[in-house]
TIMI-839214 format. One record per residue: residue in one letter; x, y, z of N, C-alpha, C, O, CB in turn. Coordinates in Angstrom, 2 decimals, always signed. Each point is the difference from the previous one (the first is absolute). Glycine has a CB too. Layout:
! TIMI-839214
A/X/Y/Z/X/Y/Z/X/Y/Z/X/Y/Z/X/Y/Z
...
***
This chain:
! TIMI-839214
X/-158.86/+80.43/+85.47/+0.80/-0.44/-1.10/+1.48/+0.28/+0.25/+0.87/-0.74/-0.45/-2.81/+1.13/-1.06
X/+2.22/+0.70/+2.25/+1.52/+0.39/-0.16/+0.42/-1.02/+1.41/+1.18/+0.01/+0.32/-1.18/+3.07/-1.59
X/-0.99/-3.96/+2.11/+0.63/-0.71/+0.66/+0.71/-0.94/-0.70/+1.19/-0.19/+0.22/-2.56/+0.71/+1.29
X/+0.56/-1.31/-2.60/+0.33/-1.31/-0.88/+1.34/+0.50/-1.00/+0.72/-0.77/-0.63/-3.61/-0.24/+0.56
X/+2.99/+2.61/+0.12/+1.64/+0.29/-0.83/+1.16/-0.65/+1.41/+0.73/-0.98/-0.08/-1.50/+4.04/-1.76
X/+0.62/-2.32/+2.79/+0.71/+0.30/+1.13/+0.29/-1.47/+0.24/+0.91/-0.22/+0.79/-1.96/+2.56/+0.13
X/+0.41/-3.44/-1.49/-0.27/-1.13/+1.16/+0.84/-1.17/-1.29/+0.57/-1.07/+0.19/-3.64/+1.87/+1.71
X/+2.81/-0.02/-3.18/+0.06/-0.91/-1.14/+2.06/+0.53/+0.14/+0.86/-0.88/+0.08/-4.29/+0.93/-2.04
X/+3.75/+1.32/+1.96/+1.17/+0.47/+0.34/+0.89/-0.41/+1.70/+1.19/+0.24/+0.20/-2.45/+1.63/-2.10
X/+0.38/-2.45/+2.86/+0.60/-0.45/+0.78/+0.72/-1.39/-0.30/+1.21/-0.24/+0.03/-2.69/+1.70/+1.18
X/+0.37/-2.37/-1.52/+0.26/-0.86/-0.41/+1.33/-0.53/-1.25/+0.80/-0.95/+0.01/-3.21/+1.39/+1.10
X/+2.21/+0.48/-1.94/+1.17/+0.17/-1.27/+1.15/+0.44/+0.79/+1.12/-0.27/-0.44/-2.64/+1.09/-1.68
X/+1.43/-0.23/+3.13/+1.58/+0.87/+0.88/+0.13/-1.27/+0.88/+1.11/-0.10/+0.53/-1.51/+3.29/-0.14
X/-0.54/-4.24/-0.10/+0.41/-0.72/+0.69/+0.77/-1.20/-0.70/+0.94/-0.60/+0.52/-2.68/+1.56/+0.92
X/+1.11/-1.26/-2.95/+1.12/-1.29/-0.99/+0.81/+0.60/-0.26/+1.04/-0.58/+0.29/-2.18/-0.79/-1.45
X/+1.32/+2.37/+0.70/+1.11/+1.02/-0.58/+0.95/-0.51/+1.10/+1.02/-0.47/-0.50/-2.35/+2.87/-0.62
X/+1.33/-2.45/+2.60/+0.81/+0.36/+0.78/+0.43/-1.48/+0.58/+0.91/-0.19/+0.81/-1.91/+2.75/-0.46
X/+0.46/-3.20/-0.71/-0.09/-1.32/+0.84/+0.77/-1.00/-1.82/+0.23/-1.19/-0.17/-3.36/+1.71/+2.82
X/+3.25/+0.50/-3.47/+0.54/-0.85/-1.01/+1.70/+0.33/-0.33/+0.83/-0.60/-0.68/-3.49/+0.51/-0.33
X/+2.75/+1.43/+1.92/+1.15/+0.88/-0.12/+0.84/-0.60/+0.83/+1.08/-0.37/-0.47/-2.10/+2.40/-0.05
X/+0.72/-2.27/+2.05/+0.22/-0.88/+1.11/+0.26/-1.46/-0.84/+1.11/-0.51/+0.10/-2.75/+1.98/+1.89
X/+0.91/-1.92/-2.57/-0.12/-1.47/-0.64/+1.53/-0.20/-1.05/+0.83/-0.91/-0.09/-4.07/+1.03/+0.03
X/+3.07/+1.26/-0.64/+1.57/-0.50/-0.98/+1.06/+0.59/+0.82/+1.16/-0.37/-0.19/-1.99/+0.52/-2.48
X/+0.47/+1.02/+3.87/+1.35/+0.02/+0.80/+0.71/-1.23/+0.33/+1.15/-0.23/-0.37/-2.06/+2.07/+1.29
X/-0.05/-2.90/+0.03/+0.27/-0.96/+0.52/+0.55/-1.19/-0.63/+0.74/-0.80/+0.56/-2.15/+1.83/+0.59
X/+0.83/-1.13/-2.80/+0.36/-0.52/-1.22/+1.57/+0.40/-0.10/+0.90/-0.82/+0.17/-3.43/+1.00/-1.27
X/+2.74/+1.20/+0.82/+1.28/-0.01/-0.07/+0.90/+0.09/+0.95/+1.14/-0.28/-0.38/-1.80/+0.88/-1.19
X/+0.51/-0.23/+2.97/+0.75/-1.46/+1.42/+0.08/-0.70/-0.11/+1.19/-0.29/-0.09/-1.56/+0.43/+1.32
X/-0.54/-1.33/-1.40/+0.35/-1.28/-0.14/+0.90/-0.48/-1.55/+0.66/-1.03/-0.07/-2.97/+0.79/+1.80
X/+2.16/+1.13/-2.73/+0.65/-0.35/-1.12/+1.75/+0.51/+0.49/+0.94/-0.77/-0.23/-3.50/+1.11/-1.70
X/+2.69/+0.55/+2.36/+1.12/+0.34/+1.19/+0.77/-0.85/+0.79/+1.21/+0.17/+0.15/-2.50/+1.31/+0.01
X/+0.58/-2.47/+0.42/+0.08/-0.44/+0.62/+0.29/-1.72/-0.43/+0.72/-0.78/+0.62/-1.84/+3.07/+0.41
X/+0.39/-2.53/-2.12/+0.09/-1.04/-0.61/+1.35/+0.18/-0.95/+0.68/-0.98/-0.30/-3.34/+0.54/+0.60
X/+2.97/+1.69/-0.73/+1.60/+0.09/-0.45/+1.13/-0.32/+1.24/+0.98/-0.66/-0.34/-1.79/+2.65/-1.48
X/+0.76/-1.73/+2.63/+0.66/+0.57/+0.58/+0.42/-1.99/+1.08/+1.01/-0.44/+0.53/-2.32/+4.10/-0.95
X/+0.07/-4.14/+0.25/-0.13/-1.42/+0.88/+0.96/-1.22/-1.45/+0.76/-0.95/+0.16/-4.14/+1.65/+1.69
X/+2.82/-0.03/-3.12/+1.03/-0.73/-1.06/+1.50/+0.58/-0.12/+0.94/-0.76/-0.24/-3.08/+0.32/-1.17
X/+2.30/+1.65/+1.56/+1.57/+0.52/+0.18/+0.74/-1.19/+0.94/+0.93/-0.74/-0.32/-1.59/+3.65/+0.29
X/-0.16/-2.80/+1.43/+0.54/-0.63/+1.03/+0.32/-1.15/-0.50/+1.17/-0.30/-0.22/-2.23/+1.37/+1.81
X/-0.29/-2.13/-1.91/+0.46/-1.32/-0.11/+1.28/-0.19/-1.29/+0.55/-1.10/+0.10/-3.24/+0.38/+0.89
X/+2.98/+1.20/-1.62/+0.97/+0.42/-1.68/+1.07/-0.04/+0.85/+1.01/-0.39/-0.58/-2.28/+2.23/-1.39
X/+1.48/-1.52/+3.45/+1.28/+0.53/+0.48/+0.41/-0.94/+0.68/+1.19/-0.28/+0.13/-1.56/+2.42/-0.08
X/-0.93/-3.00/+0.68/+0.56/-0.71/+0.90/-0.19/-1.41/-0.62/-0.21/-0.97/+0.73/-0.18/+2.65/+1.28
X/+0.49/-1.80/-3.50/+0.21/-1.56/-0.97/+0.96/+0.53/+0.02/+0.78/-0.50/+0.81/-2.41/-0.66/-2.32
X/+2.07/+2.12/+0.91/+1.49/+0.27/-0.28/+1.19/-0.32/+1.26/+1.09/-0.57/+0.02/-2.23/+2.50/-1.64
X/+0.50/-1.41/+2.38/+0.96/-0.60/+1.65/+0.06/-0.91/+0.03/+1.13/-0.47/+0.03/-1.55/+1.48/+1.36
X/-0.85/-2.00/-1.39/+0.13/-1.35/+0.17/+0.59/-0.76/-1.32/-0.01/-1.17/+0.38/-1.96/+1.41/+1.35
X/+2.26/-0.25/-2.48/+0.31/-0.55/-1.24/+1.55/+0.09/-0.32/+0.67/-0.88/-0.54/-3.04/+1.48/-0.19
X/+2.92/+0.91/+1.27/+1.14/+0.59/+0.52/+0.53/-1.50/+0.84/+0.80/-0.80/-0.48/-1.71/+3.84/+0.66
X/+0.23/-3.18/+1.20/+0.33/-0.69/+0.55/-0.07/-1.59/-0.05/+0.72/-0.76/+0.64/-0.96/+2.83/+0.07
X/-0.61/-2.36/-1.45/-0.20/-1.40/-0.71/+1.45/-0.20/-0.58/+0.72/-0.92/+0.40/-3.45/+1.09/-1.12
X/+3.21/+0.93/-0.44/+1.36/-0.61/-0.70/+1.19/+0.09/+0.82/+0.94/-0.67/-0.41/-1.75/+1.32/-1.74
X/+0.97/-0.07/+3.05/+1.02/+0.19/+1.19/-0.05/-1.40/+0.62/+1.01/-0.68/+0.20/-1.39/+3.35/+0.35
X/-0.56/-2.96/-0.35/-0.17/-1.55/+1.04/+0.46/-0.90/-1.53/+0.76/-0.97/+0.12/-3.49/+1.36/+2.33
X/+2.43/-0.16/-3.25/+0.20/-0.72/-0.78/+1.29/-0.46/-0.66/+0.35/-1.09/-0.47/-2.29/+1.91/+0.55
X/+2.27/-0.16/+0.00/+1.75/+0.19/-0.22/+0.79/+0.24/+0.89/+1.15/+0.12/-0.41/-1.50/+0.62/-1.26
X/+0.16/-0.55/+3.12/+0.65/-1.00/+1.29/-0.31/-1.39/-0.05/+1.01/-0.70/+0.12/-1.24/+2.50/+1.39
X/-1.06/-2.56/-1.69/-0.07/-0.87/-0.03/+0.83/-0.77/-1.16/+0.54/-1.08/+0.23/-2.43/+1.82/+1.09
X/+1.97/+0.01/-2.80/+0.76/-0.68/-0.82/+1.59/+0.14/+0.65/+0.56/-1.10/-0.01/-2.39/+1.55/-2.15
X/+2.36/+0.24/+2.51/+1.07/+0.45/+0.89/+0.56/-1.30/+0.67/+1.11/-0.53/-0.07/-2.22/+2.92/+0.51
X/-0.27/-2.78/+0.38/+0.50/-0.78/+1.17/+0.33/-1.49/-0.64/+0.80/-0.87/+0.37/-2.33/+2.33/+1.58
X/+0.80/-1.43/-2.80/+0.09/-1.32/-0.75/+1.36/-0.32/-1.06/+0.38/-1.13/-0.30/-3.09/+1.42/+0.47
X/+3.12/+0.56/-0.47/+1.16/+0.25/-0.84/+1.24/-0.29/+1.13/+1.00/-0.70/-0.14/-2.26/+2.67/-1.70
X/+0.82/-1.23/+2.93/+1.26/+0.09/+1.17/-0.04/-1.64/+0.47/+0.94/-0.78/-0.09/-1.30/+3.74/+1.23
X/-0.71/-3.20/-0.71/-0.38/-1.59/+0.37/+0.81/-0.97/-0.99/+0.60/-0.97/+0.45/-3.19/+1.60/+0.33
X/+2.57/-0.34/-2.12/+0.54/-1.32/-0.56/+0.93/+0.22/-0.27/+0.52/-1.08/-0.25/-1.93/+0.20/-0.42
X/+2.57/+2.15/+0.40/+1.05/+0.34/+0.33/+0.68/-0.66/+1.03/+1.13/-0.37/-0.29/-1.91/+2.09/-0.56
X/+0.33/-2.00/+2.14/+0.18/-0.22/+1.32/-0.25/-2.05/-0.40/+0.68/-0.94/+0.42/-1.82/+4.12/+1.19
X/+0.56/-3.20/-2.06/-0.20/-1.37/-0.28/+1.54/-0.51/-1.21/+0.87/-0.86/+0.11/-4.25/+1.26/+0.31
X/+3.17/+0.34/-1.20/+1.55/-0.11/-0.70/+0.96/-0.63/+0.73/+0.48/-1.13/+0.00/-0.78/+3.09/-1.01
X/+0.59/-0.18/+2.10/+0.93/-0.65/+0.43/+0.29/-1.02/+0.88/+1.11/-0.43/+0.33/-0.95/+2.03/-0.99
X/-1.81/-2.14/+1.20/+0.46/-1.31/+1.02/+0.59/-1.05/-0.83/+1.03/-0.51/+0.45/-2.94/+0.81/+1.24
X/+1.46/-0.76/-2.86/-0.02/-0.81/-0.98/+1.83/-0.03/+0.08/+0.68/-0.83/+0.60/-3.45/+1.45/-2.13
X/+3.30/+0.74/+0.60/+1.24/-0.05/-0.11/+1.08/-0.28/+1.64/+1.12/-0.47/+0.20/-2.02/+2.12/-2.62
X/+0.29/-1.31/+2.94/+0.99/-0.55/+1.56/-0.41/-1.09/+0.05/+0.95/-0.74/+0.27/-0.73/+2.52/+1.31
X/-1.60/-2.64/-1.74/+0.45/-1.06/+0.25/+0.83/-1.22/-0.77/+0.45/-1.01/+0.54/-2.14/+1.97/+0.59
X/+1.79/-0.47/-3.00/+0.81/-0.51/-0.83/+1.35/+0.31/+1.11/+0.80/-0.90/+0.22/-2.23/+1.31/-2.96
X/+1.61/+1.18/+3.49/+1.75/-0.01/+0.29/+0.60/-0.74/+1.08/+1.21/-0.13/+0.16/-1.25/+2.28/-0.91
X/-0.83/-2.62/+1.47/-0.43/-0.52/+0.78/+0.46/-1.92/-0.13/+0.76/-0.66/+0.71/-2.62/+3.14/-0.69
X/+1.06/-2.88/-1.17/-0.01/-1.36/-0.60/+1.57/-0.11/-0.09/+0.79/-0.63/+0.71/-3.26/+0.58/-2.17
X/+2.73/+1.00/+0.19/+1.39/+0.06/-0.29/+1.44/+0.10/+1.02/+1.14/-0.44/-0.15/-2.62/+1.40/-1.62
X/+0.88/-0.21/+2.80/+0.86/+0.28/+1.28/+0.42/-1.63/+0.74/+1.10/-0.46/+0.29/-2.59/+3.19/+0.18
X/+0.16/-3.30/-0.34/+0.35/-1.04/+0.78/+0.69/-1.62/-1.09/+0.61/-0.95/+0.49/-2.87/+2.31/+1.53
X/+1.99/-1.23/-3.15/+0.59/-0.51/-1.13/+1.90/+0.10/+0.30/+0.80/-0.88/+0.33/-3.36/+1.80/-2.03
X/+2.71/+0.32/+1.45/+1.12/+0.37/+0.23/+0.72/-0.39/+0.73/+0.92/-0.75/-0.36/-1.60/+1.95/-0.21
X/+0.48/-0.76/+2.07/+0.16/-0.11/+1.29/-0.28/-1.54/+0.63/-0.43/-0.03/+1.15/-0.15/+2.61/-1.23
X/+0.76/-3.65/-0.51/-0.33/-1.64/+0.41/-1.16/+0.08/+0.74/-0.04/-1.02/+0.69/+2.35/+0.09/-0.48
X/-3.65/+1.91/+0.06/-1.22/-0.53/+0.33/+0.30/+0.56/+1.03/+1.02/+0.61/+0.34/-1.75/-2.57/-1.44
X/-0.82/+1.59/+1.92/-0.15/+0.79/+1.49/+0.38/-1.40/+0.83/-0.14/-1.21/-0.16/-2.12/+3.42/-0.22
X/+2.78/-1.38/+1.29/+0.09/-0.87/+1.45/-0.59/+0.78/+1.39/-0.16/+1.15/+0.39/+2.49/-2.27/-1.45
X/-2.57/-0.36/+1.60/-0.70/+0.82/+1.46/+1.11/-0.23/+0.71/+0.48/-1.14/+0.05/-3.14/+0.72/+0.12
X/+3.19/+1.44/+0.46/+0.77/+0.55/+1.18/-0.14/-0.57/+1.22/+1.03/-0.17/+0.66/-1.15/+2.01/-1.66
X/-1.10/-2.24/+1.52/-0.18/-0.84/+0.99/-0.11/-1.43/-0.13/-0.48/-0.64/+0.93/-0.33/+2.44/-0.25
X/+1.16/-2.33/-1.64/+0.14/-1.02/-0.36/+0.94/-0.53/-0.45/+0.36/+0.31/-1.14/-1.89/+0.09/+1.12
X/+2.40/-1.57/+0.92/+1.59/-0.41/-0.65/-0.30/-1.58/-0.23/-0.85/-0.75/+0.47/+2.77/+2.63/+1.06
X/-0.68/-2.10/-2.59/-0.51/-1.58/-0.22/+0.41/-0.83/+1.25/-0.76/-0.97/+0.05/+1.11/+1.03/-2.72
X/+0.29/-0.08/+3.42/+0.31/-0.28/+1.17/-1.11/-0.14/+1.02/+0.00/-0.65/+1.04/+1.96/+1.66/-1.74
X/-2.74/-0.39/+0.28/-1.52/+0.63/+1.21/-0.68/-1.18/-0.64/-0.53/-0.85/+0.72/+0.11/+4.07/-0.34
X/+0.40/-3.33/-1.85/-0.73/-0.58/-0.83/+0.05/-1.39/+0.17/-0.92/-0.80/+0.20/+1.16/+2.56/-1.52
X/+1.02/-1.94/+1.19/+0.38/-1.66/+0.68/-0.38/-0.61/+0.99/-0.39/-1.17/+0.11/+1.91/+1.53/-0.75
X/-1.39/+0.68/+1.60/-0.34/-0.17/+1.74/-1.53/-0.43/+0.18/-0.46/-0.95/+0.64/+2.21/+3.02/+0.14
X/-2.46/-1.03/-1.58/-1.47/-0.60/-0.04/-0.40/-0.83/-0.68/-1.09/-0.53/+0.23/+0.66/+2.04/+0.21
X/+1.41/-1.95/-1.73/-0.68/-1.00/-0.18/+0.18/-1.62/+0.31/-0.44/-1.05/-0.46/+0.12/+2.88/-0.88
X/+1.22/-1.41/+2.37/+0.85/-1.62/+0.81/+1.15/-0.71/-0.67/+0.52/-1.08/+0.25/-2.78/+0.37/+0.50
X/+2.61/+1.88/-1.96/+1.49/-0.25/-0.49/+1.20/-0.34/+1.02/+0.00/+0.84/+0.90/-0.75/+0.77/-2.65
X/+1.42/-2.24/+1.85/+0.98/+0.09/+1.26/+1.46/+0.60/-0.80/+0.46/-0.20/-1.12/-1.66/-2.20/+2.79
X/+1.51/+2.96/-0.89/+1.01/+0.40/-0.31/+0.18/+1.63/-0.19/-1.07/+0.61/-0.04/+1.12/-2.98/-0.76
X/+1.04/+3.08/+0.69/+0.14/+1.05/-1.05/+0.23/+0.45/-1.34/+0.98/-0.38/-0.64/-0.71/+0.32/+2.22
X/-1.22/+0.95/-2.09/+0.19/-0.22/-1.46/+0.57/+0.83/-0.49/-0.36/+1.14/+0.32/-1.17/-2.12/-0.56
X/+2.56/+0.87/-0.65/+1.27/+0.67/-0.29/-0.01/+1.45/-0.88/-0.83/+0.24/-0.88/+1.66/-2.74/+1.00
X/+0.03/+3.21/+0.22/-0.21/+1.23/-0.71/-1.43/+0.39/+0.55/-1.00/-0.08/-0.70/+2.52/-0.49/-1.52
X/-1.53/+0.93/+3.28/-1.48/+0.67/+0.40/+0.09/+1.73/-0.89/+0.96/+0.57/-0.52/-1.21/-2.10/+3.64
X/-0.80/+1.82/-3.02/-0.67/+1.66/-1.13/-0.53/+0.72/+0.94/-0.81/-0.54/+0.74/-0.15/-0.34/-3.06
X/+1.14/+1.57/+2.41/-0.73/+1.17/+0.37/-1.25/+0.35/-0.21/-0.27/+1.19/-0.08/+2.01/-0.71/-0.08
X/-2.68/-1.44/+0.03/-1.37/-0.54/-0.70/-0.34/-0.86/-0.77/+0.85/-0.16/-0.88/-1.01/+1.67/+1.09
X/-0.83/-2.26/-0.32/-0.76/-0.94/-0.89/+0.01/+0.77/-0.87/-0.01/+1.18/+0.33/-1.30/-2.51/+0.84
X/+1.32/+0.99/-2.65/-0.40/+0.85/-1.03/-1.55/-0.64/-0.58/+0.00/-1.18/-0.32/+2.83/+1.86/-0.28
X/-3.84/-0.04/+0.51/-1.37/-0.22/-0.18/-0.31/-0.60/-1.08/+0.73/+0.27/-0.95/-1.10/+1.35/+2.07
X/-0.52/-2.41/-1.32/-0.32/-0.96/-1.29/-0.37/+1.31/-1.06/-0.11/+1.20/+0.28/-1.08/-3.84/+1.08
X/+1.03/+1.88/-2.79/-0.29/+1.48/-0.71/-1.81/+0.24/+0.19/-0.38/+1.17/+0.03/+2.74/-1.49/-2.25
X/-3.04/-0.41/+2.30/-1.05/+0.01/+0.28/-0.55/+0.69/+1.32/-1.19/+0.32/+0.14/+1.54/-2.10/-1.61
X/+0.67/+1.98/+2.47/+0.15/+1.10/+1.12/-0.07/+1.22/-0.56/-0.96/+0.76/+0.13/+2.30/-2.01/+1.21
X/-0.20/+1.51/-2.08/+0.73/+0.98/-0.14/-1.26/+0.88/-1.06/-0.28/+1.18/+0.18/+3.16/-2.53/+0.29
X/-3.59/+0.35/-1.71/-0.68/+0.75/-0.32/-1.40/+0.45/+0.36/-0.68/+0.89/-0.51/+2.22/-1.57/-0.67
X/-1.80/-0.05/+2.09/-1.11/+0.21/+1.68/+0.34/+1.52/+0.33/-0.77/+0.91/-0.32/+1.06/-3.69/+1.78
X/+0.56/+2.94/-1.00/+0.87/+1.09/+0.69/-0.16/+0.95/-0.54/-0.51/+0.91/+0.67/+1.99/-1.96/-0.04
X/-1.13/+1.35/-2.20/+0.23/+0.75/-0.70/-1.11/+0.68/-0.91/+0.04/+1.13/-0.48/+1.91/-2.32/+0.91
X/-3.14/+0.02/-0.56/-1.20/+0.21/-0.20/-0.75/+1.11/+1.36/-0.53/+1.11/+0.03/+0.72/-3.74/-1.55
X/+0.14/+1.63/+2.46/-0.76/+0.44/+1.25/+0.32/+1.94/+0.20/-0.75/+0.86/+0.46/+1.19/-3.92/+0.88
X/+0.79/+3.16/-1.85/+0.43/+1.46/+0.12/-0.73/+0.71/-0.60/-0.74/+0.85/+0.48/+2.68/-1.22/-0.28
X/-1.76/-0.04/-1.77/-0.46/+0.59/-1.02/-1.79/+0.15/+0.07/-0.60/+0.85/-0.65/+2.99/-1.82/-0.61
X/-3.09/-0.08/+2.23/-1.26/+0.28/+0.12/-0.39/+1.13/+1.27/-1.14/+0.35/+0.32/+0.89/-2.83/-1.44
X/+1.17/+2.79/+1.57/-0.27/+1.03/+1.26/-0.16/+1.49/-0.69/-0.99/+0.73/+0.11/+2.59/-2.22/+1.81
X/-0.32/+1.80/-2.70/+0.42/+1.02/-0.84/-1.26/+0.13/-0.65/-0.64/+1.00/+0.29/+3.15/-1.39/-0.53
X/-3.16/-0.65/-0.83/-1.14/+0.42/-0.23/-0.93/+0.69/+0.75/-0.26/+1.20/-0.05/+0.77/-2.65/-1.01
X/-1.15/+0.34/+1.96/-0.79/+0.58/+1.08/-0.02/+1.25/+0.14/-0.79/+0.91/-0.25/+1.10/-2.57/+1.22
X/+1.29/+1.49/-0.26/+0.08/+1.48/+0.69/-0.76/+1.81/-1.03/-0.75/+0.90/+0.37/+3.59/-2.60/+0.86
X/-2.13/+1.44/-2.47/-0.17/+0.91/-1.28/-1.70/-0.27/-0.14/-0.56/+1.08/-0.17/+3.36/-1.39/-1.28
X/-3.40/-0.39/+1.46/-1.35/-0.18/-0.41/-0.57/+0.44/+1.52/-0.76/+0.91/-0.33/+0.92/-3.03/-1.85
X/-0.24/+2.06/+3.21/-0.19/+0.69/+1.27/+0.20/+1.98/-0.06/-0.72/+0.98/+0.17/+1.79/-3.77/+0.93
X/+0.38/+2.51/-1.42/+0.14/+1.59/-0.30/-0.88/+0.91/-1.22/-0.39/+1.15/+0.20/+2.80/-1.91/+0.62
X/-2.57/+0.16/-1.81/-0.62/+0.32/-0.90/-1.96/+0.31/+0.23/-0.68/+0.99/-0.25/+3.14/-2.40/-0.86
X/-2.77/+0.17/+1.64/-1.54/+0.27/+0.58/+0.17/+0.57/+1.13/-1.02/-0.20/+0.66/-0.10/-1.61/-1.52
X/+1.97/+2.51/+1.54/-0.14/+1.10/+1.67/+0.33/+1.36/-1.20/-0.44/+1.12/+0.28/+1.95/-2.81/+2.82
X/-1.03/+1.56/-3.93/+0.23/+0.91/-1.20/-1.30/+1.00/-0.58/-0.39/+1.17/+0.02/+2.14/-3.19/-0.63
X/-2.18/+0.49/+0.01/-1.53/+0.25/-0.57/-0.98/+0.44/+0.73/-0.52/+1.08/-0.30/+0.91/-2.59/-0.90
X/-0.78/+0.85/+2.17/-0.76/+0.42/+1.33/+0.16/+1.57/+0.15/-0.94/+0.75/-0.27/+1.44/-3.12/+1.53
X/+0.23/+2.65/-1.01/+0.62/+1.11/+0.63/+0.07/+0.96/-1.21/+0.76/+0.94/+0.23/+0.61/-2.25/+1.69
X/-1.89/+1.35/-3.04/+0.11/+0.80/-1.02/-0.40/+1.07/+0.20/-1.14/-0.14/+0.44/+1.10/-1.27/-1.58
X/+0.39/+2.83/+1.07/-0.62/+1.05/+0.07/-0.25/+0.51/+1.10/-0.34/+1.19/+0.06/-0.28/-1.77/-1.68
X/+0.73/-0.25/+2.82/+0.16/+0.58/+1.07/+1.29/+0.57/+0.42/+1.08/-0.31/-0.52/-2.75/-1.01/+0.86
X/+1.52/+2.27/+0.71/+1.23/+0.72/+0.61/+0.97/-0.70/+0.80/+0.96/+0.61/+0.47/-2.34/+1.09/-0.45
***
């Protein structure tokens, strides 16, 4: 009989112990499960940190971009106005004299210039054509901008 105490008491020392072990391990992993939510709490916060940073370079770049667009706009009004002013563009390599010559005019044609002066339909070719580079160019700079966000 005093085996079935001994055996009934082994057994009880053995759940006892295997349940003690059981909420140790319970409370490691509850440890551990704090400790894996601390982390992630920290690293939304980093990333979210860094979400509004990109976010407001990017609003940044866009503000700077059409700033930059402004001012192509206004040079090319100063631009319009410049050559208004100034009797229009002329090409430099081009004299009316040259002009004559090629076109089987005979003769010399009087008061030669120091250039053809360009139809206005040139001139606003020209002036367009500028004003579309300037874009370009700013919309190029702007996406090597963006691209390049956040990097070093």
């Amino acid at each position: 009989m005093y085996w079935k105490v001994g055996a009934v008491a082994a057994v009880l020392a053995f759940v006892m112990g295997w349940a003690a072990n059981g909420w140790r391990l319970g409370q490691e992993m509850e440890k551990e499960r704090v400790a894996a939510a601390e982390a992630l709490v920290q690293e939304t916060a980093k990333v979210l940190a860094a979400e509004q940073r990109a976010t407001t370079q990017r609003n940044e770049l866009e503000v700077e971009n059409a700033r930059i667009n402004r001012r192509v706009e206004e040079t090319l009004a100063n631009n319009r106005r410049l050559v208004r002013e100034l009797g229009g563009m002329r090409d430099p390599g081009r004299s009316e004299e040259a002009c004559a010559t090629l076109s089987g005019a005979p003769g010399r044609v009087a008061g030669g210039t120091a250039g053809a002066r360009l139809s206005e339909a040139a001139e606003e070719f020209l002036l367009e054509l500028a004003a579309d580079a300037d874009r370009a160019a700013a919309y190029a700079q702007t996406c090597h901008q963006w691209a390049t966000l956040g990097r070093p």
